[in-house]
C-alpha positions in Angstrom: 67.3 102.0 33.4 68.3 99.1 35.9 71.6 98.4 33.8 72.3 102.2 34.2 71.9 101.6 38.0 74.1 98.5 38.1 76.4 100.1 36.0 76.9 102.8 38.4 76.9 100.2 41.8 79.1 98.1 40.3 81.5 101.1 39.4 81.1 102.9 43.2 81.8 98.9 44.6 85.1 99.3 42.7 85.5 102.7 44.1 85.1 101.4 47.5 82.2 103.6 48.2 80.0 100.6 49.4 77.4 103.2 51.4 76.5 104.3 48.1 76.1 101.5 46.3 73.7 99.9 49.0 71.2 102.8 49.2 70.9 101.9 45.3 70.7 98.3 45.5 68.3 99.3 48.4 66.2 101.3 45.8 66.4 98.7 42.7 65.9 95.8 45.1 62.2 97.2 46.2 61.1 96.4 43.0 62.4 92.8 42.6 63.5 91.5 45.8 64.1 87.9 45.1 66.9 89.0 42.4 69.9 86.8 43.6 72.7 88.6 41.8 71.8 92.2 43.4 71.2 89.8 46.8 74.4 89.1 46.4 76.1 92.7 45.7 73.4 94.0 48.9 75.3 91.0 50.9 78.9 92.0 49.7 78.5 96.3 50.5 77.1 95.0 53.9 80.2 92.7 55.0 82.8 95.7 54.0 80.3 98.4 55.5 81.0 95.6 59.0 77.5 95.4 58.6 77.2 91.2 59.4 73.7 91.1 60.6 72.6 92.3 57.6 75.2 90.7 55.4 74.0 87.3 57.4 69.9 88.3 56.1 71.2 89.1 52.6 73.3 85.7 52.1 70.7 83.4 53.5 68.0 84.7 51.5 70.6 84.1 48.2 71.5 80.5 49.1 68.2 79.5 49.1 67.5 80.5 45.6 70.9 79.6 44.8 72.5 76.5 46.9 75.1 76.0 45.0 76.8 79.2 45.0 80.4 78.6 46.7 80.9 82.6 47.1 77.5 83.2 48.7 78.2 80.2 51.0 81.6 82.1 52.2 80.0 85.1 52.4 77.6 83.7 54.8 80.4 82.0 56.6 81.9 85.4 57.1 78.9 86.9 58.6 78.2 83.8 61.6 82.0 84.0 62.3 82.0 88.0 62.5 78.7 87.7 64.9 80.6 84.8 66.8 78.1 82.1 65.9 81.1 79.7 65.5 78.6 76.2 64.8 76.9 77.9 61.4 80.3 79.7 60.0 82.3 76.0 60.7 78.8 74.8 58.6 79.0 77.3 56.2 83.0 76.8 55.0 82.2 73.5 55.0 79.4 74.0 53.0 81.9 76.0 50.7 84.4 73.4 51.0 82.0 70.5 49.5 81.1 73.0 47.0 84.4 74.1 45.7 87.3 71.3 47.0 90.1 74.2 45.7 88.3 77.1 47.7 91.6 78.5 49.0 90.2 80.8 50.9 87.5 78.9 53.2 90.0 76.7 54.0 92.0 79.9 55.5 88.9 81.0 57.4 87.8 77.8 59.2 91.9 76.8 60.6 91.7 80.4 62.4 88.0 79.6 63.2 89.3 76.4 64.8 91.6 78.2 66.3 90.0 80.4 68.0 87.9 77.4 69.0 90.6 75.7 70.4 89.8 73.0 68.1 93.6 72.7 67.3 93.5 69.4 66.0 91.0 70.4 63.2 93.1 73.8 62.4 96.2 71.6 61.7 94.3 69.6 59.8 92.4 71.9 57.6 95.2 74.1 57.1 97.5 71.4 55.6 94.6 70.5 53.1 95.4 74.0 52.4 98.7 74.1 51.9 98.7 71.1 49.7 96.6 73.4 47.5 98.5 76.2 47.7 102.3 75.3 48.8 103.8 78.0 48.6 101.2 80.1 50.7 103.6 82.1 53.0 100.3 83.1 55.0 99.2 79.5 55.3 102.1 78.7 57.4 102.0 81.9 59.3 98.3 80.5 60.4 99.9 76.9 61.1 102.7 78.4 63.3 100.0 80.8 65.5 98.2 77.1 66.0 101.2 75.2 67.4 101.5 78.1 69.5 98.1 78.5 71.3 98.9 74.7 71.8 102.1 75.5 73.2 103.7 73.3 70.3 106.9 75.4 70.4 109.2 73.7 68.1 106.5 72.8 65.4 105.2 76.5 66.0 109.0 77.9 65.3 109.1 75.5 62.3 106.1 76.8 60.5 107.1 80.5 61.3 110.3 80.0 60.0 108.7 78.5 56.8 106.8 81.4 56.3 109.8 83.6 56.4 111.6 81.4 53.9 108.4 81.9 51.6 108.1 85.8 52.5 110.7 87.4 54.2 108.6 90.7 54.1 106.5 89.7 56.8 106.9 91.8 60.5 104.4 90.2 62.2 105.9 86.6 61.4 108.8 87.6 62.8 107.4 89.1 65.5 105.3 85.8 66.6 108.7 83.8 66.0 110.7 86.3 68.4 107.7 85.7 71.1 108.0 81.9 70.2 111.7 82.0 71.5 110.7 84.0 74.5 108.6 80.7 75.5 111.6 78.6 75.0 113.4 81.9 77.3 116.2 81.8 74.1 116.2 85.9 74.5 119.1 86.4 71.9 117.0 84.4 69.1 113.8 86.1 70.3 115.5 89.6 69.9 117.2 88.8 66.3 113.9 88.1 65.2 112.6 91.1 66.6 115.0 92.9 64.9 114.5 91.5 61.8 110.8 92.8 62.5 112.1 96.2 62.6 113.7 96.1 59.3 110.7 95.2 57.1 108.4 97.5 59.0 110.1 100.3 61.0 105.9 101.8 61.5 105.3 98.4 63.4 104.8 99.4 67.3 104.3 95.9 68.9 107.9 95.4 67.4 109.2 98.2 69.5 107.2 97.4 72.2 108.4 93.3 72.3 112.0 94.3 71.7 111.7 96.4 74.9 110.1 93.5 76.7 113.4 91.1 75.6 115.8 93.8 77.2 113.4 94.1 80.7 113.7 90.1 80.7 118.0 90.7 79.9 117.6 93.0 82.9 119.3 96.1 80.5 116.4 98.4 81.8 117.8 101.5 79.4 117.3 100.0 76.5 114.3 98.6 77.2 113.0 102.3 77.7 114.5 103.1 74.5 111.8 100.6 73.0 108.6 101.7 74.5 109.6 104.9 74.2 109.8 104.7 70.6 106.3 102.2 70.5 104.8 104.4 72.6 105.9 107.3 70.0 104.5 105.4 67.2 101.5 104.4 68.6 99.9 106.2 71.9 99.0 103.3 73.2 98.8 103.3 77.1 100.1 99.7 77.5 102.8 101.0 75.9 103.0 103.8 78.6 102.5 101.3 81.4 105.4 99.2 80.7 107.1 102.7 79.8 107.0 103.7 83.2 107.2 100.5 85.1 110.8 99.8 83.7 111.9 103.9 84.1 111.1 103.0 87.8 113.2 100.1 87.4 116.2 102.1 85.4 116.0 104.5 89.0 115.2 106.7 86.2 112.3 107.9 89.2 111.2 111.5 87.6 110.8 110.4 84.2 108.9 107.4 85.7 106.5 110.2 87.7 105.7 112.2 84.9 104.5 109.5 83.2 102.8 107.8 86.3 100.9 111.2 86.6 99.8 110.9 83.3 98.2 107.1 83.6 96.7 108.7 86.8 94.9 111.6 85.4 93.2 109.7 82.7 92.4 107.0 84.4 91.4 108.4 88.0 89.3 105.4 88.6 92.6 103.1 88.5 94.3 104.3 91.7 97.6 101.3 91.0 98.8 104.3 88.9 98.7 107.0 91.6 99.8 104.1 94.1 103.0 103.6 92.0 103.0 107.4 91.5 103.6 107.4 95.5 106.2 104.8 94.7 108.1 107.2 92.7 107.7 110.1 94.8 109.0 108.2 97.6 112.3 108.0 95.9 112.7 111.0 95.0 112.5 112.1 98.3 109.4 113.9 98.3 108.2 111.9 101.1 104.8 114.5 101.6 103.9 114.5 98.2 104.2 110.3 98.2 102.2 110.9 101.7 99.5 112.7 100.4 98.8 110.2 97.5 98.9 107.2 100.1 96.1 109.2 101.5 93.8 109.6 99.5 94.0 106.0 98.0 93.3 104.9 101.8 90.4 107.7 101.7 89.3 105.2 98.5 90.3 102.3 99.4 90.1 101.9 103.3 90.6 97.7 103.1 93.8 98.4 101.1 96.5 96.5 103.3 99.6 97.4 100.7 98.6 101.0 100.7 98.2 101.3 104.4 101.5 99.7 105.2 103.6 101.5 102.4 102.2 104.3 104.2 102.9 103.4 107.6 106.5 103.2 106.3 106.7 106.7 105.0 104.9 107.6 108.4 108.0 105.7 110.0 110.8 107.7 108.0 109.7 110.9 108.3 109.3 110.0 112.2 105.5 110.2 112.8 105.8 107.1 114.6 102.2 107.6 116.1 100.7 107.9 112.3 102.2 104.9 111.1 101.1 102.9 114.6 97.2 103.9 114.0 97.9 102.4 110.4 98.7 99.5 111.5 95.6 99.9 113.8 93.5 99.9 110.9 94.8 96.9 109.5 94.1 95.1 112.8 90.5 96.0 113.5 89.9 94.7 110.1 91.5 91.8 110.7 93.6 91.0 108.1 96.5 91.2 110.4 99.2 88.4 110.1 101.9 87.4 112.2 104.5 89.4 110.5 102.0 92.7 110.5 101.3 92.1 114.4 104.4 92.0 115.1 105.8 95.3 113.1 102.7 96.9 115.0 103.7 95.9 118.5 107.4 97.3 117.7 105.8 101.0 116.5 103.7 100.2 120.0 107.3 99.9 121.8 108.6 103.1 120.1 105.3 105.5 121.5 106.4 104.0 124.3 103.1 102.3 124.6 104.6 99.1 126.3 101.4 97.8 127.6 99.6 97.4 124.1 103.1 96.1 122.8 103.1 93.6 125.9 99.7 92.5 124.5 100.5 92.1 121.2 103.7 89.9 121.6 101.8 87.8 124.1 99.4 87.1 121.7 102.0 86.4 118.9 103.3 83.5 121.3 100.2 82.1 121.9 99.4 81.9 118.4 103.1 80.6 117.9 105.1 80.0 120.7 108.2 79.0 118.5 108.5 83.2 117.4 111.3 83.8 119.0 112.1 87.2 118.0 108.3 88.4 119.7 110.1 86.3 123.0 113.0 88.4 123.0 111.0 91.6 122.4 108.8 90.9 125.4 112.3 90.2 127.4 112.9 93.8 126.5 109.8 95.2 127.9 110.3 93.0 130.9 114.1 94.4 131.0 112.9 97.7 131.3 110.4 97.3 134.0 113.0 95.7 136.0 111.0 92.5 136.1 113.9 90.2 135.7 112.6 86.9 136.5 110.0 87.5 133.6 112.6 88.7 131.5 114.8 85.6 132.0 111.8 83.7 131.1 111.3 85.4 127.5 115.1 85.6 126.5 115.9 82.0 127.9 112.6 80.9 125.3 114.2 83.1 122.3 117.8 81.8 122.9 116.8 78.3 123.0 114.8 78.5 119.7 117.1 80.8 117.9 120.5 80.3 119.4 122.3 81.8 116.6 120.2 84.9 116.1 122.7 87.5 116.2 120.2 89.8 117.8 118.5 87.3 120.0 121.8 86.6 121.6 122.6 90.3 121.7 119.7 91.0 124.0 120.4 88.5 125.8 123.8 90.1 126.4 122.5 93.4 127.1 119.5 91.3 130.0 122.9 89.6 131.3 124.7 93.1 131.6 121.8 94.2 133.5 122.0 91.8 136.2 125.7 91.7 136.2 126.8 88.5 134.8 129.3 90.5 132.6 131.7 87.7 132.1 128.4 85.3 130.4 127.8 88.5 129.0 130.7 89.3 127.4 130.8 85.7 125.8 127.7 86.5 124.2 128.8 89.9 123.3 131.8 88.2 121.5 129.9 85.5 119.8 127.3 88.4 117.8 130.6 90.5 116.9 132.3 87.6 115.3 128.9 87.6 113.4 129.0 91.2 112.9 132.3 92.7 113.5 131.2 95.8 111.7 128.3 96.4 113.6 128.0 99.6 115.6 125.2 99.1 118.4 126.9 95.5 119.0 130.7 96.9 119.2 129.7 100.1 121.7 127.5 97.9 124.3 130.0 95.2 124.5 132.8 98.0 125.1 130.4 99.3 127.9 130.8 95.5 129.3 134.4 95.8 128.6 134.7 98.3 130.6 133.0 96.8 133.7 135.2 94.0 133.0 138.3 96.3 133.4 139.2 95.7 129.9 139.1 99.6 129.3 141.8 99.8 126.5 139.8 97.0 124.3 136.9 98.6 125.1 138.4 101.7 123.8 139.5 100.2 120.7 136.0 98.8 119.8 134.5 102.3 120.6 136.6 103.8 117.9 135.4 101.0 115.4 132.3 101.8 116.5 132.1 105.8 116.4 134.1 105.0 112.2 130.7 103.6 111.6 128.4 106.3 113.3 131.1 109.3 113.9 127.8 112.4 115.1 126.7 109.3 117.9 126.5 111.4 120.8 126.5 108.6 123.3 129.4 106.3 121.5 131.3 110.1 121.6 130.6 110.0 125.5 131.2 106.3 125.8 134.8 107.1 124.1 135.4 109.7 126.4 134.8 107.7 129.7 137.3 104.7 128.3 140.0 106.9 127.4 139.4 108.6 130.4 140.1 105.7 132.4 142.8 104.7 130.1 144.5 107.6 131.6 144.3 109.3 127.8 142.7 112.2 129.3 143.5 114.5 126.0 141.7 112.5 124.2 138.6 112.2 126.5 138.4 115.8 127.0 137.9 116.0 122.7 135.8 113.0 122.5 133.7 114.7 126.0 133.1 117.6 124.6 132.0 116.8 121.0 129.4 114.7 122.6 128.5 117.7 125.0 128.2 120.0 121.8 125.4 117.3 120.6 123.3 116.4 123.7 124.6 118.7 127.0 124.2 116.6 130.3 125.8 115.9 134.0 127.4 112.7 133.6 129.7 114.2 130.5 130.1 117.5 132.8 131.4 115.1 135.8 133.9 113.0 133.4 135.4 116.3 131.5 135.6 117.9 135.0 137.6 115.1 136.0 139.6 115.2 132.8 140.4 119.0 133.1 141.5 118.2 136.9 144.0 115.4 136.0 145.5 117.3 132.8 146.5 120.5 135.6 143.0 122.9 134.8 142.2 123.0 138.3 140.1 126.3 137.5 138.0 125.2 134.5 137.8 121.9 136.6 136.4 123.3 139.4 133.9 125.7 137.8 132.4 122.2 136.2 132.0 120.8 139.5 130.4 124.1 141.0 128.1 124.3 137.9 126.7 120.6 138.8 126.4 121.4 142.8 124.0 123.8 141.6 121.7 121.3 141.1 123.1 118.7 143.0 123.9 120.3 146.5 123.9 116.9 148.3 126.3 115.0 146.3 129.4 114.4 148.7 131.4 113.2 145.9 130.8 116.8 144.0 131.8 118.6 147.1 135.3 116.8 147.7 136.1 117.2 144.3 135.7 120.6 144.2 137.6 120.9 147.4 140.4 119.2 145.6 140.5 122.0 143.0 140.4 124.4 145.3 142.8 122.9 147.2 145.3 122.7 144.2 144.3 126.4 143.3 145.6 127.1 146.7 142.3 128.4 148.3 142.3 126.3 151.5 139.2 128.2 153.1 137.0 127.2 150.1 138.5 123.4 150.2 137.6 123.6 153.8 133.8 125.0 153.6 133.2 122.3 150.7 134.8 119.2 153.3 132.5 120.7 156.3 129.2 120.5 153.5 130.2 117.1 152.5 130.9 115.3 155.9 128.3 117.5 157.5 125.7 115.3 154.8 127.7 112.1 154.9 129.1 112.0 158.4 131.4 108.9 158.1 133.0 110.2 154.6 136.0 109.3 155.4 137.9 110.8 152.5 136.7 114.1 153.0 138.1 113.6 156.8 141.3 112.6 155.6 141.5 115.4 153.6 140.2 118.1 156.4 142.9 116.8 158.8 145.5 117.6 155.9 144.5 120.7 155.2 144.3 121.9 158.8 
């Protein structure tokens, strides 16, 4: 009955049907439980079925009956090593070893045993006992070549590899090793030939794809480096794959196919919020500034300590102008205080553009004290100062900036602009000079020093440089204004009247009303001049200079009466106007 039995387990064993044949060794071995042989076929379903526990039981039990039994002893070996109990499996193929010198196999086991042991110098050494058994072992110097490489041995690991191959050229995941070997050594074209050569004797083999794609992201050729985790990540769904996928898409600008696949990561891992982060990143670039909003949101609703979330979104707050937004993010960041220099600073700027100069005086005063040699927070404070009139103080700050940084192009511009304010125009326009031989091309730097030009008298230069600058920014409404005056007072009154009036069209006001009045009055339009001027005494009754202008044009119109009531207004405000005398006594 029994050698029906065995017949039948020893036939399912060949058939691979191991759960089978252990529920009848099971039965058989009830009855005789010490019987080595079915022991031994218990053991050997157990270690297939991954069953090592078990497997570990059954082969301990044999080798005491039977200590001399090389197989058993791997066996065993095979169970510690698969439950990680690396001291009894090193015993164990030794064991084997001493048993059977030629026991090819055991040899095998305890080099990648060693190696993942980091016992490096025993895996060299037992794998060449190896391969002076077996030679011509193709696999024995695939497993010599992975240990020079976790000891960063590069060329005896490329050695071994390549001996493999010469043995076996069948073998992808040889040449895939050897291709990552070259990466090590950064020798991208070798690593990609091998990688290659992967391809060809396994076209099924993802991690080929998938390293090929990492060679071209290292090249920088971002495409084809999409081509190959695409084609990984078709082979295999692996969402490393995926990751790199979309992380070199965003790289290739290739932005939606980047989102899609950012949105994917996100959704099935909603715990990871890196994904949604760099599915804001994409969104951003697209130009969907909300939707990149929103998903900086709720991170920061998850994540309130992130500091890279909450300034990538103060940055979106910045360019879609909700400047008060991106200031309370920074706010955050500074009640939790993980602010830096650089972040304090960036915060007391957003404080200067809300206008909120007394928070951004703070700020920058506290920037100095914690480093006095930050010169750019000295020339911002100059600013503030600037604009409070508080000159000495301002002197103070741009004096410290210039002296630290004197060839800070926009240090020494605001200096120019402090020494423009208090009418040293000619230091001024040195300075002026000095940050547009930096920056010829640079539009706020060309149109103030043509506004110091023109103080200076220099009108026509200033003129010039306006016209550089309005190439550079042609819908500025105040370089179009600035233009105007200068040809204006170039005597090009043509040309001021078109450059007056497209600035007019963009941002309406009295001073470019005054100037194009003035233009229309020199150029013979004494009527359209004149109804300027009587538009702007509407709200300016008191201005003498209004009144005897608009006398002028009547006067030219040839309405004396009116030129005569407008005199009588101006010198009855302004008795000792002597102009508007002069011009009553003619007109008399």
């Amino acid at each position: 009955m029994n050698d029906t039995i065995l017949e039948e387990i020893n036939q399912l064993i060949s058939e691979k049907d191991f759960t089978q044949a252990k529920i009848l060794l099971e039965e058989i071995l009830r009855e005789d439980e010490q019987n080595v042989e079915n022991l031994k076929l218990l053991g050997l379903c157990n270690v297939n079925l991954h069953l090592y526990d078990q497997g570990r039981i059954n082969f301990e039990t044999v080798i005491k009956y039977a200590q001399d039994d090389a197989s058993s002893w791997f066996y065993l070996a095979n169970c510690y090593d698969a439950l990680s109990d690396f001291t009894y499996a090193e015993t164990a193929y030794l064991k084997v070893i001493e048993l059977r010198e030629e026991y090819f196999d055991a040899y095998k086991n305890l080099s990648i045993l060693y190696i993942k042991t980091q016992q490096f110098e025993k895996a060299i050494n037992t794998i060449d006992k190896a391969i002076s058994l077996s030679p011509n072992n193709a696999t024995l110097y695939f497993i010599k070549g992975t240990t020079h490489m976790a000891e960063q041995k590069i060329a005896e690991c490329i050695d071994a590899f390549e001996k493999s191959i010469e043995l076996d050229s069948s073998q992808s995941q040889v040449y895939n090793n050897l291709g990552t070997a070259y990466i090590l050594l950064k020798n991208y074209d070798k690593a990609l030939e091998n990688y290659e050569k992967a391809t060809l004797t396994d076209k099924s083999n993802s991690i080929t794809y998938y390293n090929i794609g990492s060679i071209f992201q290292l090249k920088g050729d971002f495409e084809n480096a999409c081509i190959n985790y695409q084609k990984a990540y078709e082979i295999e769904k692996n969402d490393n794959y995926l990751i790199a996928l979309a992380l070199c898409q965003f790289k290739h600008k290739s932005f939606d196919k980047a989102a899609e696949n950012y949105e994917i990561l996100a959704k099935k891992y909603p715990e990871k919020l890196n994904f949604k982060y760099n599915l804001a990143c994409c969104q951003e670039k697209l130009g969907n500034l909300k939707q990149a909003i929103d998903i900086l949101e709720h991170i920061v609703s998850k994540e309130p300590k992130s500091i890279q979330t909450i300034l990538k979104l103060a940055t979106l707050y910045i360019n879609t102008n909700r400047l008060n937004d991106a200031k309370n993010a920074y706010e955050k960041i500074v009640k939790q205080g993980a602010a830096n220099q650089e972040i304090y600073y960036d915060y007391a700027i957003l404080c200067m553009k809300t206008n909120d100069l007394d928070l951004a005086e703070k700020i920058f005063k506290k920037i100095v004290t914690l480093n006095p040699n930050f010169a750019p927070a000295h020339k911002d404070l100059g600013i503030i100062y600037l604009n409070r009139n508080q000159f000495d103080y301002a002197k103070e700050e741009f004096e410290a900036a210039y002296k630290l940084e004197p060839e800070n192009k926009d240090i020494v511009f605001e200096y120019a602009n402090y020494l423009h304010a208090i009418s040293d125009f000619i230091k001024a326009d040195e300075m002026y000079e000095f940050v547009l031989e930096k920056s010829p091309e640079n539009a706020n730097f060309l149109t103030f020093a043509a506004i110091n030009k023109m103080v200076l008298n220099n009108n026509e230069l200033a003129y010039s440089m306006l016209l550089k600058a309005l190439s550079k920014a042609p819908n500025n409404d105040f370089i179009l204004f600035l233009l105007g005056k200068a040809a204006y007072l170039c005597k090009d009154y043509d040309n001021a009247k078109l450059y007056l009036v497209k600035s007019y069209e963009i941002n309406p006001n009295d001073e470019i009303e005054n100037i194009l009045a003035l233009c229309y009055f020199n150029i013979g339009n004494f009527q359209q001049a004149n109804q300027l001027f009587l538009k702007l005494l509407t709200a300016n009754q008191n201005n003498t200079m209004l009144l005897l202008n608009s006398a002028k044009c009547y006067e030219q119109i040839g309405d004396k009466d009116k030129a005569l009531e407008q005199l009588e207004k101006a010198v009855k405000i302004f008795p000792d106007f002597e102009e508007a005398h002069e011009l009553i006594r003619k007109l008399s």
